[in-house]
Every structure is written in C-alpha cells, then in structure tokens.
Residue, then its C-alpha position, 0 to 999 in steps of 0.5 A: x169324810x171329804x166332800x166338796x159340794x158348793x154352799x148352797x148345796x148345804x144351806x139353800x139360804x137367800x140373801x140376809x137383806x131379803x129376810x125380815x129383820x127381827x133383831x128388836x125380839x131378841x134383844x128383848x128376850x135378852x138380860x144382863x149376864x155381868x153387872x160389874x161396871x168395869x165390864x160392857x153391858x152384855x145381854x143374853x138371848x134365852x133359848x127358845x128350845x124346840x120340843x124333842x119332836x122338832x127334826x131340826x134338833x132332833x137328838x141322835x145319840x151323840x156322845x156329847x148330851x149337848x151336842x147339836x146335829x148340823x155341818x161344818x164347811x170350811x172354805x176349801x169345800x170340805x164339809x164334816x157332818x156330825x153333833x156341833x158343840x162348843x164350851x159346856x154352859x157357855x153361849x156363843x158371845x157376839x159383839x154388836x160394834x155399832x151398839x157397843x155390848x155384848x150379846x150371848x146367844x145360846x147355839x140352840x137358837x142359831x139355824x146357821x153361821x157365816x162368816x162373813x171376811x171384812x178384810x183380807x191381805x197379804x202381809x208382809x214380815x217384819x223384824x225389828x232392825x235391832x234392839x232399841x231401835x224402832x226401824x222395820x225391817x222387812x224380810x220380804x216374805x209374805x202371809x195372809x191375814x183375814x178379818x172377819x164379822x159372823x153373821x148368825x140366822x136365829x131361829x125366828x128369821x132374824x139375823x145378827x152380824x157381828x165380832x166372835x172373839x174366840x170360839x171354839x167349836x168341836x164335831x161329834x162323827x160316830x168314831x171321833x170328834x174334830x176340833x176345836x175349830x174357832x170362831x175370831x175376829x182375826x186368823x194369821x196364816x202360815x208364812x209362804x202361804x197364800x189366801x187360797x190355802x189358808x182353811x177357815x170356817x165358811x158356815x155352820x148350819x145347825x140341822x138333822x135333815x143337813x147332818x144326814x144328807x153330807x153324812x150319808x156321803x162323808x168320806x173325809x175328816x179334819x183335825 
C-alpha cells in the first residue's frame, strides 16, 4: 500500500503562525490527572467528542472499537491509510517545556500531528579507549540522530508544540494492523546510514475524507 504523494496533498494545512491560537480554551478545560508531589503538574485536556454524524470520525467498522480513521506519512513519502490508535485509555502525553507541565490530550481531539525536527546530525561512534579510563575513542563510523518537538492542530483551530516521550501508535488496514510507530523526543539511526534513509513520522492526520482518498490509492505497508 506504497504511495508517494507530497505533504500538502494530504493535510491542505497553512502555516501554524497564520492560525488563531487558542492554547487558553484548552488549557481550561484541562485538570490535574496525578496530584502526587514528586511528579510535575499534569493537566488533561477532555475530549470534545463529535456527535456520530460527524464525517471526520465517522466509524468504519474497524476491528479496533477505538481506532480513529486518519493517515500516517512517514518521511520518505509513504502514507498508510487506515483506523489510528494508540495505548487503550491512555491519552497522548505532551510536555510544554516553557510551562514545565504535562499535558494530556485525548487523540479524538487532535485534526493532526507534525513532527516538527529541532535537531538533526551525523554522529560519530564512540567507545571507551578501556576500562577505567574515560578517554574516547572514535571508530570513525557515523549515524544520524534527530530531535524532535510535535506540533498538535486540535479540534478548536488552536495549536500546541511540544515534547512526546514515547508514543506508540499502531494502524488498522482491512487485513492487518502496522506498528507500533512511536512518537519520542529522540530517534538513533542505524550505523552507516544517512539522515535521508533514516524513516520517521512526518504527520498524522486524523480524518474520514483523507483515510478514503490515500486508501482507494494504497498499494503498500510498513512494519
């Protein structure tokens, strides 16, 4: 289900800096999910969940009762179209690193994800010249290494950017289901390869209407 069609075909998005920001609304529908002290102040954002008739969640049948339809496009062009889910009951954690808190935002009120890279380089490998002794010694191979915030469009128009720390997220297609494919903060590609071939998630966009338009044209998968 290979199908190589730029990131505009699928999203249609402008610039997040030409939406109206309305961070304040969510963050008052959010409220504590764990008061104990030794942990940072989490908040949650409850799901505004459209009514049934709403196209852009409109159940398909999926094997998964709670899977959303949408597509995944990763960042060689493939795109897999299908019912997005993640972790039973277990909303998507985002850290906001200039507020210091968690918040948690259910998947239901997300129209997309993107990741957005803050940091990408090739690095070079390293051992330990021997036991004891904290000298580096570089082998003089290479790999790439990137660092990435996510930048969530919500259901209201507004937009929130920050840290995942490890989210997997899996995709129902009518024969099987992919994943998972984690949303981090950090991915360590495979020695002697480049930042080209290193695969990650370049959005997520949860809709019926994008679902059927990739699907009807899938002819590829990814494990």
């Amino acid at each position: 289900m290979l199908l190589w069609v730029s990131l505009q075909g699928i999203a249609g998005e402008t610039n997040p800096a030409s939406k109206p920001t309305n961070l304040g609304y969510w963050l008052g529908q959010a409220r504590p999910v764990d008061s104990a002290k030794t942990k940072p102040a989490e908040k949650h954002v409850k799901s505004q969940a459209p009514p049934a008739k709403n196209e852009r969640l409109a159940r398909v049948g999926f094997r998964r009762d709670d899977a959303l339809p949408g597509v995944v496009e990763f960042s060689d062009g493939l795109q897999l179209a299908g019912g997005i889910f993640t972790t039973r009951n277990k909303p998507l954690a985002l850290w906001i690193p200039q507020q210091k808190r968690w918040l948690r935002v259910p998947i239901a009120a997300v129209l997309s994800i993107s990741a957005v890279v803050v940091q990408q380089e090739m690095k070079l490998r390293w051992r330990w010249k021997a036991m004891g002794q904290p000298e580096r010694v570089y082998t003089g191979k290479s790999y790439p290494f990137r660092r990435f915030e996510w930048l969530l469009h919500l259901a209201d128009g507004s937009y929130i950017q920050g840290i995942i720390k490890g989210q997997p997220i899996w995709i129902e297609t009518p024969h099987e289901t992919s994943g998972p494919f984690i949303l981090h903060e950090r991915a360590k590609g495979k020695t002697g390869q480049s930042l080209a071939k290193q695969v990650y998630i370049r959005k997520i966009v949860i809709s019926r209407k994008m679902m059927d338009k990739v699907g009807n044209r899938q002819v590829g998968n990814r494990q």
